[in-house]
C-alpha positions, 0 to 999 in steps of 0.5 A: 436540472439543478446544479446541487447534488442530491442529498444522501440519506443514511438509512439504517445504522451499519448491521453485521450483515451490512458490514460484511457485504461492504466488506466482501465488495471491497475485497472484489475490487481491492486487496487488503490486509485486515487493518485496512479492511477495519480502515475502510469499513470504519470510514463507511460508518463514519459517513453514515454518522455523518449523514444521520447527524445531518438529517437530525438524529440525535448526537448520543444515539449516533454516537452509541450506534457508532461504537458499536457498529466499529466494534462489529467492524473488526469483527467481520474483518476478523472472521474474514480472516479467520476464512481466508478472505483476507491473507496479510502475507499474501497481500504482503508477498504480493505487494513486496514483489510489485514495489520491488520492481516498480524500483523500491528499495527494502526500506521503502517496502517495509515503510509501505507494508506498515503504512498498510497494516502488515505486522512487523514480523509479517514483513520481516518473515516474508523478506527473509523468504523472499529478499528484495533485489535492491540493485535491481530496484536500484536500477528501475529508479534509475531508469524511470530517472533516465539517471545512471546507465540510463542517462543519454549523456554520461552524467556530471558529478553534480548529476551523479551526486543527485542521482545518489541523493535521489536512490538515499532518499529512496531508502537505498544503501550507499554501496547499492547506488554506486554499484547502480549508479556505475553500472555499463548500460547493458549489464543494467538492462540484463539485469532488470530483464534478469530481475523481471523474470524471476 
């Protein structure tokens, strides 16, 4: 046995056909926005090109079937749209409620929903249905921290103004870290309980 991996050959340029089932075994194992969608299968003709490049094809035949194969690329991710198979909102309410409780401030939401291709008014639209806890996120960083309430020891100032730049850079206003930050340990653990629930 060889130690040099086998090359892998790439085949028939990305069709529709070929597209769509990428994309529909994508969505069994991942959500996904339609953005991200077209981001994956773009990334899968790139390989192809690079593997039909490698084995000699000719640059501007690759090339031509790169182009229109990214074409076709968004259009498959459209009409699974279009079906529901792909849903920006939900994979956004989903996402948004995730981050929060992982300890994510609304800013940092809105900057990962982006990132992921979720519109503005997408995002904008679902937190004005469903706002964020900022305090309890605020507190879930906190804890993950062991910081704050959390702390085994009462905090320092130097350790408190750390625990405050730490929540700033999470994208948390100053108000909600203080609150957090002078919270009693119980009324924290009630409130993530409270939060975890809803």
């Amino acid at each position: 046995m060889t130690g040099r991996r086998e090359e892998v050959r790439a085949g028939p340029p990305p069709d529709a056909t070929r597209l769509r089932e990428a994309a529909l075994a994508h969505l069994a194992r991942f959500a996904a926005t339609e953005a991200g969608l077209i981001r994956v299968l773009h990334r899968r003709i790139d390989r192809w090109a690079r593997r039909a490049e490698a084995e000699g094809q000719e640059a501007e035949a690759v090339a031509a079937r790169v182009a229109a194969a990214r074409a076709e690329a968004v259009a498959v991710a459209h009409r699974l749209s279009d079906t529901g198979a792909v849903d920006d909102a939900a994979f956004a309410a989903s996402r948004a409620r995730r981050l929060n409780q992982a300890g994510r401030s609304r800013r940092a939401i809105v900057a990962h929903l982006a990132a992921k291709g979720v519109r503005p008014d997408t995002a904008a639209t679902l937190l004005e249905a469903a706002p964020p806890d900022d305090l309890a996120a605020a507190l879930g960083h906190l804890r993950r921290r062991r910081a704050g309430p959390f702390a085994v020891e009462p905090p320092s100032p130097e350790q408190r103004l750390k625990a405050l730049a730490a929540l700033a850079r999470g994208g948390f206003a100053r108000d909600v870290a203080e609150r957090a930050l002078d919270m009693a340990p119980e009324e924290a653990e009630d409130r993530l309980l409270a939060a975890r629930r809803d």
